[in-house]
C-alpha positions in Angstrom: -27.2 -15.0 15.2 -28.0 -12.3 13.1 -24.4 -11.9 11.7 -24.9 -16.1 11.0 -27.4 -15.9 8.8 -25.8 -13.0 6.8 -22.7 -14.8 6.4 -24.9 -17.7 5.0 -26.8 -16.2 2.5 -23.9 -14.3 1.6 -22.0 -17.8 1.1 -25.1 -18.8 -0.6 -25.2 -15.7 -3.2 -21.2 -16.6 -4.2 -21.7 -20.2 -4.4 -24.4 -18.8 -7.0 -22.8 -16.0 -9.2 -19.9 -18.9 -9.2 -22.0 -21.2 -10.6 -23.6 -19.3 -12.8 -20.7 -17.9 -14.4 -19.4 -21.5 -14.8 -16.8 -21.3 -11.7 -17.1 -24.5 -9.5 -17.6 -23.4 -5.7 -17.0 -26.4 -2.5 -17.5 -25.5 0.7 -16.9 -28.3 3.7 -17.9 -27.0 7.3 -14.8 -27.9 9.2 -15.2 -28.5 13.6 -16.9 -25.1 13.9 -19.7 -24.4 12.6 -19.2 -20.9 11.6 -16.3 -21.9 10.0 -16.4 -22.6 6.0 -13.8 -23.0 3.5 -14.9 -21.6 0.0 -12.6 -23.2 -3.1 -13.3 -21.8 -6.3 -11.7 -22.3 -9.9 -11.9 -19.0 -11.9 -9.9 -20.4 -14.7 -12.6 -20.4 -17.3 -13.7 -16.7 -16.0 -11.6 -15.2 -19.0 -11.1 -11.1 -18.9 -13.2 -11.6 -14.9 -10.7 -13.2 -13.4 -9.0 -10.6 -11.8 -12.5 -9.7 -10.5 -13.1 -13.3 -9.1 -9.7 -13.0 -7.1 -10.6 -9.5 -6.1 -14.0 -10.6 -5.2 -11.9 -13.4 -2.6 -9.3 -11.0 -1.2 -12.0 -8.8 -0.1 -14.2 -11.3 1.3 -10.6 -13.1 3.6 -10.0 -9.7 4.5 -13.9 -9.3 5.8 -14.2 -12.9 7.5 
């Protein structure tokens, strides 16, 4: 339950430094609920980029 709500807020925190930098962030909850899917568009993240598709190879390595 615990591990739920990290993985949450921690959905919630990259939806946000997404948005914030401009990136557009989706996520659609498929049968399980635990499951999420997280699209993002870093094309506008200029010289970050890289970062941004660090920042995801960590995170599917993680989940």
């Amino acid at each position: 339950m615990v591990r739920r709500h990290l993985l949450r807020a921690a959905t919630a925190v990259v939806a946000a430094v997404l948005a914030a930098t401009g990136l557009q962030a989706v996520t659609a909850a498929t049968a399980s609920a635990a499951v999420r899917t997280v699209y993002y568009d870093a094309s506008r993240a200029g010289e970050f980029r890289t970062n941004f598709d660090a920042a995801a190879r960590i995170w599917n390595s993680s989940v």
